[in-house]
C-alpha positions as a printed NumPy array, in Angstrom:
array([[ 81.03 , -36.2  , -35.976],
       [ 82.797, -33.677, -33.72 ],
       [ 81.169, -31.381, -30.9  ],
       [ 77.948, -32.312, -28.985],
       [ 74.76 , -32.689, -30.767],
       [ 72.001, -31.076, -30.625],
       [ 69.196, -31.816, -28.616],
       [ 67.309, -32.382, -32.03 ],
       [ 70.061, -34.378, -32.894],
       [ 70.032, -36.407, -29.845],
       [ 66.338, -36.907, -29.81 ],
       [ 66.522, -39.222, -33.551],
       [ 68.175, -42.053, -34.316],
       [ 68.886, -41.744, -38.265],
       [ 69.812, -44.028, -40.746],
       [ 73.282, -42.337, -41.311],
       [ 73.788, -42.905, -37.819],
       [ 73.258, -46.76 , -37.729],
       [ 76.997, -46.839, -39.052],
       [ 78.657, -45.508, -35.891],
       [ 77.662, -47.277, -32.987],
       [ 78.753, -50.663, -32.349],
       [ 75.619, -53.16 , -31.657],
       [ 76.076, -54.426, -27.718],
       [ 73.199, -56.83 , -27.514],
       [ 73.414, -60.636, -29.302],
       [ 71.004, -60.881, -32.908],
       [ 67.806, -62.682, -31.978],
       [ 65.254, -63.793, -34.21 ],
       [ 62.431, -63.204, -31.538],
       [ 60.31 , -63.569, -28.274],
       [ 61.163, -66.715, -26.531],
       [ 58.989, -66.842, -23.708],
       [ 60.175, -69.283, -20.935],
       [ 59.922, -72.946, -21.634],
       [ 58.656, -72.196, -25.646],
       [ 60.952, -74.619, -27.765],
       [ 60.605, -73.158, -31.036],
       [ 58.753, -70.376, -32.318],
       [ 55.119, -71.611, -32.592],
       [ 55.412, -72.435, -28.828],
       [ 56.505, -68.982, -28.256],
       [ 53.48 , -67.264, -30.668],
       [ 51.482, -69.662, -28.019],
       [ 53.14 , -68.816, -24.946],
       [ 52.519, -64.946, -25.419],
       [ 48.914, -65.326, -26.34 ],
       [ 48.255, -67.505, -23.358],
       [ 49.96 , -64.98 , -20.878],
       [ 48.102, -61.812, -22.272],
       [ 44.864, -63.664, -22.06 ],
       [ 45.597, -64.88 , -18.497],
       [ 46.015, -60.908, -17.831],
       [ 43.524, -59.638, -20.02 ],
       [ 40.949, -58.436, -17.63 ],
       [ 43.873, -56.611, -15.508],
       [ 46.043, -55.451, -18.718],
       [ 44.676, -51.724, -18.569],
       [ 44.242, -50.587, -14.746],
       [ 48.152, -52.238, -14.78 ],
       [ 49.682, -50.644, -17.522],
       [ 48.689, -47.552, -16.274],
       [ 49.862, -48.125, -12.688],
       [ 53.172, -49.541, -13.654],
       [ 54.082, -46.806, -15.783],
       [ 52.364, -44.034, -13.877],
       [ 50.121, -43.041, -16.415],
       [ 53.111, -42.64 , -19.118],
       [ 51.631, -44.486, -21.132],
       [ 49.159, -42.954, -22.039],
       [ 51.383, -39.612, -23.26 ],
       [ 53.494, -41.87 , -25.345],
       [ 49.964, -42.935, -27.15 ],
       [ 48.541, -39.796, -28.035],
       [ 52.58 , -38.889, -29.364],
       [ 52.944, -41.495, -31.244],
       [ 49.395, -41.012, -32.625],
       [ 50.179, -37.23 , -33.325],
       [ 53.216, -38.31 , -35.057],
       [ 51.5  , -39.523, -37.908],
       [ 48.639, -36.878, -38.117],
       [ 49.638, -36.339, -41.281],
       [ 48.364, -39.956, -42.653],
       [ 45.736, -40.523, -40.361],
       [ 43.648, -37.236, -40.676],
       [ 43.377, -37.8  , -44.857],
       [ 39.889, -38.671, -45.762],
       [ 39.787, -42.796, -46.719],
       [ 43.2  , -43.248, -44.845],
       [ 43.292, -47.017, -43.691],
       [ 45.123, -47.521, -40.765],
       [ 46.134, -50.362, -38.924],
       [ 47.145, -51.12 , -35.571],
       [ 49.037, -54.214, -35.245],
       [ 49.122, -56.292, -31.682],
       [ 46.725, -53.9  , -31.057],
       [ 45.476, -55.719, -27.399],
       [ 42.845, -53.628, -25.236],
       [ 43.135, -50.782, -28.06 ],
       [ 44.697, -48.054, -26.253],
       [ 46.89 , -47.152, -29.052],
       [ 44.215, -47.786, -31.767],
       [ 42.075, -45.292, -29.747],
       [ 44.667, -42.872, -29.741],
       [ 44.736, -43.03 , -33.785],
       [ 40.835, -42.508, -33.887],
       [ 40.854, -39.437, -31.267],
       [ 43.679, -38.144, -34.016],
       [ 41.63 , -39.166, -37.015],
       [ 38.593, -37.13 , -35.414],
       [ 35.862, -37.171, -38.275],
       [ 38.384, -37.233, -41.126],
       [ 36.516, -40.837, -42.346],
       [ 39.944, -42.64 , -41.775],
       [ 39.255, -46.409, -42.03 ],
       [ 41.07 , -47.732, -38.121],
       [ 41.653, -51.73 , -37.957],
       [ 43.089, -53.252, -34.694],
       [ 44.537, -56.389, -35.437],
       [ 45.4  , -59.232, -31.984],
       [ 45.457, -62.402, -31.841],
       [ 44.524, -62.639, -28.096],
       [ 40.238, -62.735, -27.986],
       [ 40.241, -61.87 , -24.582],
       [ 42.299, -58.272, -25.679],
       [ 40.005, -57.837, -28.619],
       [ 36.946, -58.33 , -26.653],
       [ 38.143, -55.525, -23.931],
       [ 39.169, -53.41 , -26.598],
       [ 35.755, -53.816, -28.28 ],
       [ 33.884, -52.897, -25.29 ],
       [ 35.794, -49.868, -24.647],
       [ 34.965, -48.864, -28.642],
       [ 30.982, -49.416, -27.609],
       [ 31.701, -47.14 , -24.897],
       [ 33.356, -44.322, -26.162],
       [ 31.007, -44.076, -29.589],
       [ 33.988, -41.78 , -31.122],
       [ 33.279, -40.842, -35.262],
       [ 36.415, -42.432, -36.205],
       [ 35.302, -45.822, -34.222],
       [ 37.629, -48.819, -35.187],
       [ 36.564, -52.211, -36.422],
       [ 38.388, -54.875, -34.839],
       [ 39.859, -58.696, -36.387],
       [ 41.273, -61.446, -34.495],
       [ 44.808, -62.767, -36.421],
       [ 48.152, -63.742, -36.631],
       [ 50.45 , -60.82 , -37.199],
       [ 52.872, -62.681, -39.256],
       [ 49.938, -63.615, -41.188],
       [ 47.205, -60.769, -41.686],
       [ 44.082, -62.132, -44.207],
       [ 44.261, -58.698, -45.723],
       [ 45.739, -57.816, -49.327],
       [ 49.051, -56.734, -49.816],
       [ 49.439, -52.982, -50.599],
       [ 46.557, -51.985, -48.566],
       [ 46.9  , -49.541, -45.526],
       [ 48.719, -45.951, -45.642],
       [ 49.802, -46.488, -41.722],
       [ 50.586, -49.803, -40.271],
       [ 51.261, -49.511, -36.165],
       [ 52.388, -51.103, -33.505],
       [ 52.375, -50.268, -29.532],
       [ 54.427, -52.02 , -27.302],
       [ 53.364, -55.753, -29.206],
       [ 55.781, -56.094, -31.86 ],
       [ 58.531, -56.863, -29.046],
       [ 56.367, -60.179, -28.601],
       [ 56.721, -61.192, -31.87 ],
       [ 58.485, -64.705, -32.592],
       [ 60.357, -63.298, -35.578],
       [ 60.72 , -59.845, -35.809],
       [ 61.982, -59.868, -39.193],
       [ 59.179, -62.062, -40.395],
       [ 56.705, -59.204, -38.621],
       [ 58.168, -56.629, -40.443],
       [ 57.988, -57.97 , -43.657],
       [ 54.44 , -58.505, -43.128],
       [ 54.168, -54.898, -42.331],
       [ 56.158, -53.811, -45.466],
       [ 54.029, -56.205, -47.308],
       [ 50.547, -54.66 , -45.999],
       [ 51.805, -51.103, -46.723],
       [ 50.978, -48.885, -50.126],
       [ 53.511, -47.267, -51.546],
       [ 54.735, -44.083, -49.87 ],
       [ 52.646, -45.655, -46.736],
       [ 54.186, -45.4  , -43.364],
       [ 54.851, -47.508, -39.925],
       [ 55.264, -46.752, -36.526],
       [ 56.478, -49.335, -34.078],
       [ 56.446, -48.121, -30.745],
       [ 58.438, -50.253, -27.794],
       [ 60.081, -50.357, -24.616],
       [ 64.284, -49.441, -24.452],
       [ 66.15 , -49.563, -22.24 ],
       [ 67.503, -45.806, -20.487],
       [ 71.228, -45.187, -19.891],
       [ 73.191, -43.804, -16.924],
       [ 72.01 , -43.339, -13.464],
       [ 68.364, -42.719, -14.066],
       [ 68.641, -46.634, -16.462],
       [ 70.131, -48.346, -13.457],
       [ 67.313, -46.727, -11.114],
       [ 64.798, -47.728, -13.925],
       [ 66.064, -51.613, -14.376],
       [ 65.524, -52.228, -10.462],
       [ 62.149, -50.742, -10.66 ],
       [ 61.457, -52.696, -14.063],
       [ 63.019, -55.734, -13.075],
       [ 62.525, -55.925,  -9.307],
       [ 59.56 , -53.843,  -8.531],
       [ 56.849, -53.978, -11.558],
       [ 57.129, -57.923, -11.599],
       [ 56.279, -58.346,  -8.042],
       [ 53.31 , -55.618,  -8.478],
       [ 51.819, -56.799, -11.833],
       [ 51.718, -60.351, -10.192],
       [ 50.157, -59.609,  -7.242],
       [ 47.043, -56.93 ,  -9.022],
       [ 46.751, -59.606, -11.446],
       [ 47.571, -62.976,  -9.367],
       [ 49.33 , -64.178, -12.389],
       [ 53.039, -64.274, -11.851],
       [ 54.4  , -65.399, -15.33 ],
       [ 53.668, -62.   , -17.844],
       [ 55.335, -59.409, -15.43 ],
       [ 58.49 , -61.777, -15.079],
       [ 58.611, -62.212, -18.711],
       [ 58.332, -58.403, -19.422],
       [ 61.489, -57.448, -18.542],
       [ 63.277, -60.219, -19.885],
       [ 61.652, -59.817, -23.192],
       [ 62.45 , -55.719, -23.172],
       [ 66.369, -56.856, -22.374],
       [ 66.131, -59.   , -25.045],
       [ 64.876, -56.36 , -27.576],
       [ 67.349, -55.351, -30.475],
       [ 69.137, -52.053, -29.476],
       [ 67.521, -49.064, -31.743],
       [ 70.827, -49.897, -34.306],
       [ 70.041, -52.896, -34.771],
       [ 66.227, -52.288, -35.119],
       [ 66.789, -49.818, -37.936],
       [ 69.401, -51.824, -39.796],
       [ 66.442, -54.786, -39.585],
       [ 64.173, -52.174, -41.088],
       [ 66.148, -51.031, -44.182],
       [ 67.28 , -54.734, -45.064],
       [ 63.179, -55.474, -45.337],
       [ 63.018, -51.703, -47.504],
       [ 62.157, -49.578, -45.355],
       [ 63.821, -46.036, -46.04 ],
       [ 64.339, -42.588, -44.209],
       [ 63.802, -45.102, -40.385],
       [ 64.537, -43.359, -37.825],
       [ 63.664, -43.994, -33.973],
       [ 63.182, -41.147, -31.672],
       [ 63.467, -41.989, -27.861],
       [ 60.509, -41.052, -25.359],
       [ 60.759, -40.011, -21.451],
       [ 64.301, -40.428, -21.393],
       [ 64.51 , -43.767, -23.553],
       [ 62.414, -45.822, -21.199],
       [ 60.153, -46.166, -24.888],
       [ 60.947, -45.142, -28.011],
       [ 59.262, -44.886, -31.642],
       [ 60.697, -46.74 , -34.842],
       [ 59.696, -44.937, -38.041],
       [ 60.047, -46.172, -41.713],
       [ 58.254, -45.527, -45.298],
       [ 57.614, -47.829, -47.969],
       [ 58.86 , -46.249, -51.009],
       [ 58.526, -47.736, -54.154]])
């Protein structure tokens, strides 16, 4: 490809474009949070730190990312109008924690009747996230279940949009999570897995001291727990570049992926649709 691209252009990750870049960052199958040996001490590990930050997790994330957060929510969540505004549309969102993203789908769903499930397997998150639901009493209000997310108790085939915000990076095997995504998805149905990246140039080197230097230091002293904001950045550097995400998604069957970067490519959202 010759000449610059367009912003469009620049703004999407495509499948055609997987075949260009070269990958920079080693294959890993997963989170490994410090000290986990193998991967059901990791799955344990991450649900032990989020609950240790649980009653923090919100005022946090919204501190540490000045309130970006919440734009990349409502985004994401008007992304996939389309889906989650048909009448009987189940939707699912997956590591769902305090429900900010699951919200977001509901505010989008408005009084369409979608069905909205968040799924965690932290009951400290769930139990935020359904006290928030009591206290917003929107239409589209979503039910909540406490699982695994490589192992939903929900038929295959089931929900037209499966989601993820900023949880799937926690995963122990991230191939093994999207499977189980593919698996819970109808045909034609869609998923959205939204995640930290990691920005190039000037303004990524200003963001990795900040990310790395700053947020750790403040997250542990709001919340008094050290462990979760030193493991964030480690597990965000860890991540699969967006290549190597999208290549992970088409070998599971995903088709027309994409990933379009947000505020720069501090976050970014994975797209894929289960076509059968």
């Amino acid at each position: 490809m010759e000449g610059r691209k367009s912003e469009k252009q620049e703004a999407t990750l495509t499948s055609l474009e997987i075949l260009l870049p070269e990958i920079t960052k080693p294959t890993v199958i997963g989170a490994v949070p410090s000290g986990a040996s193998d991967q059901s001490a990791a799955a344990r590990a991450v649900r032990e730190m989020f609950t240790s930050i649980a009653p923090r997790y919100n005022l946090l994330n919204h501190v540490l990312s000045f309130n970006v957060d919440r734009l990349w929510w409502r985004r994401t969540a008007g992304t996939f109008r389309h889906v989650i505004s048909c009448p009987g549309a189940r939707i699912l969102d997956l590591c769902c924690g305090t429900g900010d993203m699951t919200f977001a789908l509901a505010a989008a769903a408005g009084k369409s009747g979608s069905q909205i499930l968040g799924a965690d397997f932290s009951h400290a998150m769930l139990q935020r996230a359904a006290a928030k639901g009591r206290e917003r009493r929107r239409s589209s209000a979503p039910e909540w279940i406490e699982a695994d997310a490589l192992r939903l108790p929900v038929p295959s085939n089931h929900f037209h949009l499966v989601t993820s915000a900023f949880g799937f990076r926690n995963l122990a095997d991230y191939d093994a999570g999207l499977r189980e995504i593919f698996r819970l998805l109808r045909p034609g149905g869609e998923c959205g897995i939204l995640d930290f990246g990691e920005p190039k140039g000037l303004l990524g080197a200003i963001y990795r001291v900040y990310f790395k230097r700053v947020l750790p230091h403040v997250g542990a002293v709001v919340s008094g727990v050290k462990g979760p904001y030193a493991y964030l950045p480690a597990s965000v550097e860890r991540f699969p570049a967006p290549e190597e995400m999208i290549a992970r998604m088409k070998a599971v069957g995903f088709q027309q992926v994409s990933w379009t970067p947000y505020t720069f490519g501090i976050a970014g959202l994975y797209r894929g649709k289960k076509i059968l």
